[in-house]
N, C-alpha and C positions, 0 to 999 in steps of 0.2 A: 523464542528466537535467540539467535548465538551472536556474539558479534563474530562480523563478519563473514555472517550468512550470506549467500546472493542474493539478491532480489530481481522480480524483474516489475518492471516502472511503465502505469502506461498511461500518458495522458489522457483524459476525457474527452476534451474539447479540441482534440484531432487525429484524424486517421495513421497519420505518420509520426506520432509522438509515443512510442517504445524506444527504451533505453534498459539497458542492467545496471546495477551497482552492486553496494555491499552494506548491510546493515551495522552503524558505528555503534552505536549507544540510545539509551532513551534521555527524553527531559519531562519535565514536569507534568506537559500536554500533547508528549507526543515521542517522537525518532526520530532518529538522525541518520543521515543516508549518503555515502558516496557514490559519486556517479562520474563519468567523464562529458556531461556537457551539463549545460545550465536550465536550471528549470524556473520559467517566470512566478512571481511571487504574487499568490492567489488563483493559481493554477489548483484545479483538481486532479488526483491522481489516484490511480489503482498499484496499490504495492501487493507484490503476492510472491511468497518462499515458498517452500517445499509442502508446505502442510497448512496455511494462512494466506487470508484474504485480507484487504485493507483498503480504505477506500480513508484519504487525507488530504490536505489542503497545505500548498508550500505556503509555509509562511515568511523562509528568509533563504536564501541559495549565495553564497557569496564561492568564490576561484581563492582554491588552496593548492596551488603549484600545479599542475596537471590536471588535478581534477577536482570539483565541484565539491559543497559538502552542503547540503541543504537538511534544513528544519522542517519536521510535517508536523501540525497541529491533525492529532490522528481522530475520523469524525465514527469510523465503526471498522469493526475488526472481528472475525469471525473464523473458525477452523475451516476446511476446505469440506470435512468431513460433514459440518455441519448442514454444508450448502446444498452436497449431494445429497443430503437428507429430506433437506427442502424440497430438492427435485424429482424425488422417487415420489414423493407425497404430490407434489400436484398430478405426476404423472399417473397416478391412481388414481385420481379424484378427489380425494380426500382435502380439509382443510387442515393447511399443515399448522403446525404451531408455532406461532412467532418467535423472534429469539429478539433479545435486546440487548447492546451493548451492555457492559456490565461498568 
């Protein structure tokens, strides 16, 4: 991931909780993520760019001038390709093979 990738951002725990940002940087446990509104802190969320899934947890969102810049403690993270992969496999029957956060 680049900085200042897009992302698009979607909350879990509601139907109307999609937004876009822009991917800033990493920290220790996780990204960092611009966005134009504020995301509640211990919110789950689906971050997904061009080629990448992500499934994280805000842990801190604070107002940097216009726009938001929130902390994800990031919980799995997986290629997009990978997922398609998952899905051809049940779609055939087959038990697909696990993958595990690394």
């Amino acid at each position: 991931m680049n900085i200042d990738e897009p992302v698009a951002i979607t909350l879990l725990a509601r139907a109307d909780g999609n937004c876009s940002g822009r991917f800033t940087g990493w920290s220790q446990d996780g990204l960092t993520i611009r966005i134009g509104n504020d995301l509640k802190v211990g919110s789950v969320v689906k971050v997904e760019t061009g080629s990448d899934l992500m499934v994280a947890e805000v842990r801190d969102c604070e107002a940097d001038g216009v726009e938001y810049s929130a902390g994800l403690c990031l919980w799995e993270w997986m290629e997009k390709s990978e997922l398609e992969r998952f899905k051809r496999e049940m779609a055939l029957g087959s038990a697909p093979k696990l993958f595990l956060a690394a």
